[in-house]
N, C-alpha and C positions, 0 to 999 in steps of 0.2 A: 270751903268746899260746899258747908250745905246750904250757905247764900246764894253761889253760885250757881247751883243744881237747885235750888228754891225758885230762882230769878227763870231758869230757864222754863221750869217747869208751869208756871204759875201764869207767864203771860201768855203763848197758846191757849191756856184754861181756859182764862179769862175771858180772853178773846173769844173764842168759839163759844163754852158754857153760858156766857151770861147771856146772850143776844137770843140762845137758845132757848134755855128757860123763859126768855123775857116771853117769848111767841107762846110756848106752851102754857105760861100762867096767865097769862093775858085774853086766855078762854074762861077763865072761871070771876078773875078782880077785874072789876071798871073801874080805874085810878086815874079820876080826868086831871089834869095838868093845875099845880097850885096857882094863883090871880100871877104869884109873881115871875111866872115864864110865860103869862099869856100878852100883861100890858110892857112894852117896855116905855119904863118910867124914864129911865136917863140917856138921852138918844149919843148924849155929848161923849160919856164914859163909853172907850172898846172894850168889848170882851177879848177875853183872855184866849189863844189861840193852842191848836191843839198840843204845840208841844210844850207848853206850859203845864200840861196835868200832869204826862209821863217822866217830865223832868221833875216835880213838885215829887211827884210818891216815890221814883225810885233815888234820888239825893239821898236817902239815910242809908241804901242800901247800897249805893255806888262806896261811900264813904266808909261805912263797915268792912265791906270787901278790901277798899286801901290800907285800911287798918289791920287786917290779918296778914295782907300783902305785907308791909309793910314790917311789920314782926317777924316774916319767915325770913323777909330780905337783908332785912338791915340789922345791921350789929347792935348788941345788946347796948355801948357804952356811946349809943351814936348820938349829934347833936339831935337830928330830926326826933328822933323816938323820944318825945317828951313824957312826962308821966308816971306811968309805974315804968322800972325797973328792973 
């Protein structure tokens, strides 16, 4: 449950806070861009597209969630539920 309500609460946040702040702190720090997002060195290699980031960070938390699911659902002496006991 508090994955759940973590998950929901946290990407909104996210989403809106950080772009927010980014604009508000971005009057006081000059943070010009490091060498290595200005040249691109490897034209050959694709970057990686956007839904590769939100699947990369939430994977532990998708997984954690099955895994509580997965304890409420399923029987104590069942093949799936490997592990503890």
């Amino acid at each position: 449950m508090t994955l759940g309500l973590g998950v929901l609460i946290a990407l909104p946040t996210g989403a809106i806070a950080g772009p927010l702040f980014a604009r508000y702190a971005a009057r006081w720090v000059d943070v010009p861009a490091p060498e290595l997002f200005e040249a691109d060195e490897r034209p050959d290699r694709p970057k990686p597209g956007f839904g590769a980031t939100p699947a990369t960070v939430l994977l532990p938390v998708v997984l954690m969630i099955g895994k509580a699911l997965a304890d409420i659902v399923l029987a104590k002496g069942s093949v799936v539920r490997w592990g503890r006991t």
